[in-house]
N, C-alpha and C positions, 0 to 999 in steps of 0.2 A: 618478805614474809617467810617466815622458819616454818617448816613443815615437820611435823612427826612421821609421817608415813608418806610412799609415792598415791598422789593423786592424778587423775583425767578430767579435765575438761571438756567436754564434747558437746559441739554445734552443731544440728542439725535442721534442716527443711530444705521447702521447695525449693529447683533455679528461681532464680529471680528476686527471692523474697527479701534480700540483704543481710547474706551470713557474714558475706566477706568487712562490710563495715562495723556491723556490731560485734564481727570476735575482733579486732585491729582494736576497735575502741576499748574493750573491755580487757584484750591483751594487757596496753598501757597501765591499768589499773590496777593489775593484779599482778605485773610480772612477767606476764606469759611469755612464751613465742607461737607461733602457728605452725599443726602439720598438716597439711593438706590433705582431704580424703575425697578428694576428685579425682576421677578417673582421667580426665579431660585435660589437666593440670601437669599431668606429667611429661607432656611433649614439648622440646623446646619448638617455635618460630608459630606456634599454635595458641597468637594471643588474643586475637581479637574475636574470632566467635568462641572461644572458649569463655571470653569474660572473666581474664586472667588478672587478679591482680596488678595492679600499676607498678614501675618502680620506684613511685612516691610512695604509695600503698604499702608495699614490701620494705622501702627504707624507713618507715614508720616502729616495725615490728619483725623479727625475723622469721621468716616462712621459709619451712621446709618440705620435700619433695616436690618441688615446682620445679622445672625445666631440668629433669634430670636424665631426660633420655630423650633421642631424637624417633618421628614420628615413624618410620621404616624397622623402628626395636620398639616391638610391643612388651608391658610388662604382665607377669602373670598376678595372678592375685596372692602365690603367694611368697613372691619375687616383692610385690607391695607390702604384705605383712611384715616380712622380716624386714625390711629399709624402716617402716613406720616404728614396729616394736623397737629397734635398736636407738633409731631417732628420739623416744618418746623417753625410752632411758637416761639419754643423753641429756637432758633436759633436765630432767629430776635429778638426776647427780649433780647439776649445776647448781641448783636449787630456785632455779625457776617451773615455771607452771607451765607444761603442754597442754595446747588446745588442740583439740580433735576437731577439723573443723572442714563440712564438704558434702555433698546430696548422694556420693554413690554409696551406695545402700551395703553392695556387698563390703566395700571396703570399712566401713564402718565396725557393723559386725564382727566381722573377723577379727578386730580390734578388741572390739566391746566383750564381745563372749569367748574370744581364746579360741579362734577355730582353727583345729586344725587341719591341713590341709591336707589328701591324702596323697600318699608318695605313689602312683599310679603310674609307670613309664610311659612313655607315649610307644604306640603300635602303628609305626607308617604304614604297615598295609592298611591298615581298618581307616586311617587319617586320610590317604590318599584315595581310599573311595569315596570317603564323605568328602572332601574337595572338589571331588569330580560330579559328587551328584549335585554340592551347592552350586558349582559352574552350569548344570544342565538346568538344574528345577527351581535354581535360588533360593536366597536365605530364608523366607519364611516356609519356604517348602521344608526345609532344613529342621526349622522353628517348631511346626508341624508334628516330624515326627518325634522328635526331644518330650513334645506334649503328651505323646503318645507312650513313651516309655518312664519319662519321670516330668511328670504334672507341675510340681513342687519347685526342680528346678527348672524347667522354661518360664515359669513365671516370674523365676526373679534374673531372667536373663534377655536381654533390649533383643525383638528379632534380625534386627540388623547386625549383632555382632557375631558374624559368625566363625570366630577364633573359638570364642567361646562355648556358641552352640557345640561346634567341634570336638571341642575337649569333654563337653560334659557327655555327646554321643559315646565318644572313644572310651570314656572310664564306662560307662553302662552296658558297650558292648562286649569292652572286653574280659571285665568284673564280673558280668552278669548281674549285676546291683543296682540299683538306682542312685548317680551320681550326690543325687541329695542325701544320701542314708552314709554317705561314709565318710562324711563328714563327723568327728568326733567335738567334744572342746572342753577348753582347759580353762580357768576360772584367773583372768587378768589377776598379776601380782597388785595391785594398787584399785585405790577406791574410784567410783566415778559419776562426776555432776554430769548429767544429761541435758542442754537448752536449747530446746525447740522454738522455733519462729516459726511462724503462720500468717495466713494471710485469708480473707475470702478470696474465693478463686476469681469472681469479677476484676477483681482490684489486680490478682496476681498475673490472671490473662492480659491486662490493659499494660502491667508492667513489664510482663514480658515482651510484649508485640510494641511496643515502645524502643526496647533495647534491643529488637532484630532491626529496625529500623537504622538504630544508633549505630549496630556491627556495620552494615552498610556505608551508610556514609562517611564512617572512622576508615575504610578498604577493608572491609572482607576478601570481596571477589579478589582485589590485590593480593590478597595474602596468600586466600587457597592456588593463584596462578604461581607464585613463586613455590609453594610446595608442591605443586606437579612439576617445575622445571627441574626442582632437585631429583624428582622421581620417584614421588609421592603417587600413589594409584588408589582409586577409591576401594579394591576389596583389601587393603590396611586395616589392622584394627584398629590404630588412630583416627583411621578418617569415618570410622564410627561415632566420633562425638558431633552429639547434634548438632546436623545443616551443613555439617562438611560434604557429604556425599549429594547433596542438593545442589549446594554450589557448585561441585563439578560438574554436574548434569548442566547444569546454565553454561557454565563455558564453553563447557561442550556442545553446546546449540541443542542438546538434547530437550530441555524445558524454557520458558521465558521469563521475564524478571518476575511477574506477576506472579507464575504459578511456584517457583522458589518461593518465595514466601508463600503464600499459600500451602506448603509443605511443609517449612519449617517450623511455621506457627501449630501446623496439625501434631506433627513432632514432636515441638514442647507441651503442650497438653498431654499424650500420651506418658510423657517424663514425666510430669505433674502428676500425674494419674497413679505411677509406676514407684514415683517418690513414694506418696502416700501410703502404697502398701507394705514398703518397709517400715517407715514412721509416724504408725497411725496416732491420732488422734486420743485412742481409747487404751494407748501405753504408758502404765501409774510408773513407768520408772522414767520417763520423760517430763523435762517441767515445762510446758507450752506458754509461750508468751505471744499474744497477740502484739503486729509490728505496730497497728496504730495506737495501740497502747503503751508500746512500749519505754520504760524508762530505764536510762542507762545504769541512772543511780540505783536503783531499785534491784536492776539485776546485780550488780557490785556486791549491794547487800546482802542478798540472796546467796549467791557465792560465795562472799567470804563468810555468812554466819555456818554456812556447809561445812567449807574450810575447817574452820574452829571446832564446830561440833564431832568433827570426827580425830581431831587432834587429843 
């Protein structure tokens, strides 16, 4: 397909809902390859609760930023931008189609709307008390006061992650700003198809709580044992993707198999919850596709008469 101008592709919804098979299939069709906009995605040995891509999956289509860093190097978001924007480049000079495809919200965004991120050094004193108070009072203590000082970002931030909560403390305290206000953005060089999948949430709960079940007996618990031996520790900001830090707690005798799940199912609902308010429903620049509805040929069409009409 000859393109006049660089275009995006962009996948979005819930876990669970079926991004990863309908952008792979639609990939085929169009040309594409895949870039990953999982947060989750970018650890290597982090396959099985992450609901990583297969490598039947990925020799189908080529996917990029998946297993690009090990889970002990966190990446920042905007250490993700710059790999994703150059990636995305990369692609289009090929003259194939990059797909934007993955539920973390920030990472999207920043994509989507050109954000840019501000160059804010980091200040170890101010770092190393907020560490010390997360060690004492814990992350949502943490989470807490984030709310307290910028509203805006603790809400689009998991209160489990607190590299992040971290960071966004650090820029507000030592800015004196609201970590969310200084954010600026620059208006993406290329056009961009937005396809949403949805689901009702009965169907997306049963599908989820299905595939925890699946992590399980595929070795979960195997997995996350072997990333503690390499020296893997739950306050990692890797082992913030969901039900990694659950799992530990179970090995650790700290919880029982029962109440791990029971946790990790509460988990993903709140992710469901937290997805949503990135990509609501009620955004005309998003085109929502219902999954039981969904036909493939139909979306095909759909994109490539986009394709054409902006050509």
């Amino acid at each position: 397909m000859m393109l006049e101008k660089p275009i995006l592709i962009v996948m979005v919804g819930p876990t669970a809902v079926g991004k990863t098979a309908t952008a792979i299939s639609l990939a085929e069709l169009i040309s594409g390859e895949i870039v990953s906009a999982d947060s989750r995605l970018l650890y290597k040995g982090m396959n099985i609760g992450t609901a990583k891509p297969t490598h039947k999956e990925m020799g189908r289509i080529p996917h990029h930023l998946v297993d690009v860093t090990t889970p002990d190097r966190s990446w920042s978001l905007a250490q993700y931008k710059n790999a994703a924007n150059n990636v995305i480049n990369d692609i289009q000079q090929r003259r194939k189609i990059p797909l934007l495809v993955g539920g973390t919200g920030q990472y999207v965004r920043a994509i989507t709307e050109g954000w840019d991120i501000p160059p804010i050094p980091r200040d170890n004193t101010i770092r190393d008390e907020l560490v010390e108070y997360a060690e004492r009072e814990g992350s949502r203590s943490l989470h807490t006061k984030l709310m307290e000082m910028d509203r805006k970002a603790a809400e689009t931030i998991d209160p489990r992650n607190i590299r992040r909560i971290i960071r966004a403390l650090e820029v507000c305290i030592s800015t004196g700003k609201p970590f969310s206000q200084l954010r600026t953005k620059t208006k993406p060089s290329y056009d961009i198809f937005v396809v949403g999948l949805t689901m009702k949430r009965s169907e997306l709960y049963m599908r989820i709580d299905a595939r925890i079940d699946r992590m399980f007996t595929s070795g979960w618990v195997e997995e996350v044992s072997r990333l503690i031996k390499q020296g893997c520790t739950s306050d990692m900001s890797s082992m913030s993707a969901l039900g990694y830090r659950e799992v530990i707690d179970f090995i650790n005798g700290d919880i029982d198999f029962a109440e791990t799940k029971r946790r990790i199912r509460k988990a993903s609902r709140r992710l469901v919850r937290r997805q949503a308010s990135w990509f609501s429903k009620n955004d005309m620049t998003i085109n929502w596709y219902e999954m039981r509805d969904l036909c493939l040929g139909e979306l095909h069409t759909n994109v490539t008469n986009w394709i054409q009409s902006i050509s």
